[in-house]
N, C-alpha and C positions, 0 to 999 in steps of 0.2 A: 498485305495491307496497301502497299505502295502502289501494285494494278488496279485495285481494287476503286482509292482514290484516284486514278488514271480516269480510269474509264467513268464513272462518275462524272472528273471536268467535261472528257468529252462527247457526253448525255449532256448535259447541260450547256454547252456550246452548240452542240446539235439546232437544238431545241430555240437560243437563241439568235441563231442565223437565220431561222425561220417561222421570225414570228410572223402571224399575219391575219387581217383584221376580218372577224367574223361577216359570215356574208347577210346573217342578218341585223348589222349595225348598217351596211351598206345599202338598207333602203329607203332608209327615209334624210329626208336633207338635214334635220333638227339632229338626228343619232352621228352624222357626218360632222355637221357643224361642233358639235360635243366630243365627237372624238378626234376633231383637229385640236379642239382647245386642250384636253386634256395631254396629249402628245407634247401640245405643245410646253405646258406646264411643268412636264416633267424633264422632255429632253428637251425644250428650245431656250433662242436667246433673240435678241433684239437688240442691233447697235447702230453704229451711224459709220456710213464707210464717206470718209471725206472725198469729194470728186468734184473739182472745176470750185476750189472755195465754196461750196455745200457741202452740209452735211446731207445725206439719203437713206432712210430704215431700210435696214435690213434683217430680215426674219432667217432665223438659223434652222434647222433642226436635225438632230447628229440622229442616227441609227448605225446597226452594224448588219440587220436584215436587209435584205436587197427587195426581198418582196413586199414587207412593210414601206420601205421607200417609195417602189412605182405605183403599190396601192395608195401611198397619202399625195403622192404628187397628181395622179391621176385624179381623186378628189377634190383638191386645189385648183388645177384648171376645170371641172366642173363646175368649181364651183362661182368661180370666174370673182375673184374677192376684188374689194374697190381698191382703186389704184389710183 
């Protein structure tokens, strides 16, 4: 039973090291836009990192996938957000 729950964890760590965002969400801007927000809804945060007496936002967003990463980073400078 004990392998059995082994291997199981490491099927489902597999699996989550490599999520990664279907390629047809990746063609329209509205599906991109919608799938930052949602990303961000679930894993981000939003704080103020104090610098020179200001406060400055700053946008979080944790992952453990490397490939979900450079795929959302990638959409974010496409998408060139206001600043």
């Amino acid at each position: 039973m004990t392998q059995r729950r082994n291997c199981l964890c490491k099927k489902h760590w597999y699996k989550l090291l490599n999520i990664k965002i279907p390629k047809i969400l990746l063609k329209s801007q509205d599906h991109k836009i919608a799938l930052i927000r949602g990303v961000y809804d679930t894993d981000g945060t939003l704080y103020l990192e104090p610098r020179k007496n200001k406060l400055y936002p700053r946008i979080h967003i944790s992952t453990i996938s490397q490939v979900l990463a450079k795929q959302l980073h990638k959409i974010l400078l496409n998408l060139r957000p206001i600043t």
